[in-house]
C-alpha positions in Angstrom: -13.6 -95.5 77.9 -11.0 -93.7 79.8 -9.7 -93.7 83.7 -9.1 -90.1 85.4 -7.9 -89.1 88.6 -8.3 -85.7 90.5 -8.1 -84.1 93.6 -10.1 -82.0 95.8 -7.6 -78.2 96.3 -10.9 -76.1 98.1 -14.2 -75.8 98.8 -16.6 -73.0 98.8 -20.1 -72.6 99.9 -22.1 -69.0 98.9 -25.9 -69.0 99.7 -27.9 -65.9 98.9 -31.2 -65.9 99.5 -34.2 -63.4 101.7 -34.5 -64.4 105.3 -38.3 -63.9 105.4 -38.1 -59.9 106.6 -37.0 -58.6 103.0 -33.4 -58.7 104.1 -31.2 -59.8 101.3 -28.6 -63.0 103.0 -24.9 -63.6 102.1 -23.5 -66.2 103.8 -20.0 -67.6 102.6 -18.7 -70.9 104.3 -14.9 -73.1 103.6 -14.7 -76.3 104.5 -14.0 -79.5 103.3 -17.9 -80.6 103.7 -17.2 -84.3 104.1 -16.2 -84.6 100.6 -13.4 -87.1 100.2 -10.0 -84.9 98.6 -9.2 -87.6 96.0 -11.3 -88.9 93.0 -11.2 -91.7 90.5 -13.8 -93.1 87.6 -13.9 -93.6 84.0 -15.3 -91.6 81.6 -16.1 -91.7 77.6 -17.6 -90.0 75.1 -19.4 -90.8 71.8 -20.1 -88.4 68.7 -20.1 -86.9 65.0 -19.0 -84.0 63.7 -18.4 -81.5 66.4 -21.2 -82.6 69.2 -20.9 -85.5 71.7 -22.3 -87.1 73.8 -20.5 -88.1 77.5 -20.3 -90.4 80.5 -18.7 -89.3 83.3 -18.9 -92.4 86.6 -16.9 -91.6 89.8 -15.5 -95.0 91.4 -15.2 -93.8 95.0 -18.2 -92.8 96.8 -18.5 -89.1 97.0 -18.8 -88.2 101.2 -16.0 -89.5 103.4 -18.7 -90.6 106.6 -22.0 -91.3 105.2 -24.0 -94.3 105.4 -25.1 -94.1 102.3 -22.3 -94.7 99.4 -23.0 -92.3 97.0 -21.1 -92.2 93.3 -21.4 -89.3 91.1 -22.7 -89.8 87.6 -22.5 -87.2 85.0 -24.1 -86.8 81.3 -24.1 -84.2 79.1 -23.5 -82.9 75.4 -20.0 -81.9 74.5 -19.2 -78.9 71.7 -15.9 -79.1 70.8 -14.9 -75.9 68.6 -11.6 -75.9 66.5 
């Protein structure tokens, strides 16, 4: 296991979708969206051969104001190519 760090630099929000008349929507939105600007967790990964398997757990919560003190968790499969 392994501490990182990271920071927030911008946000963008693009929704596309039909507003119910069979007009196509684009709306694009900036913002900081109550995300907090500065992250911190510890992640790890486990493997053979080329293919791994990862952990990623955020420390802080992930909203600045909510009631609710949400952490990010992240899993996946790793390739590494050399």
């Amino acid at each position: 296991m392994v501490g990182y760090t990271g920071f927030r630099l911008k946000s963008k929000q693009f929704q596309l979708f039909d507003d119910g008349n069979g007009h196509d929507v684009t709306m694009k939105e900036k913002g900081d969206f109550n995300v907090n600007n500065f992250i911190y967790g510890v992640s790890g990964y486990l493997g053979y051969n080329q293919m791994s398997l990862y952990l990623k757990y955020d420390l802080n919560p992930m909203f600045k104001n909510n009631t609710v003190k949400q952490k990010n968790i992240s899993l996946g499969i790793r390739f590494d190519f050399n």
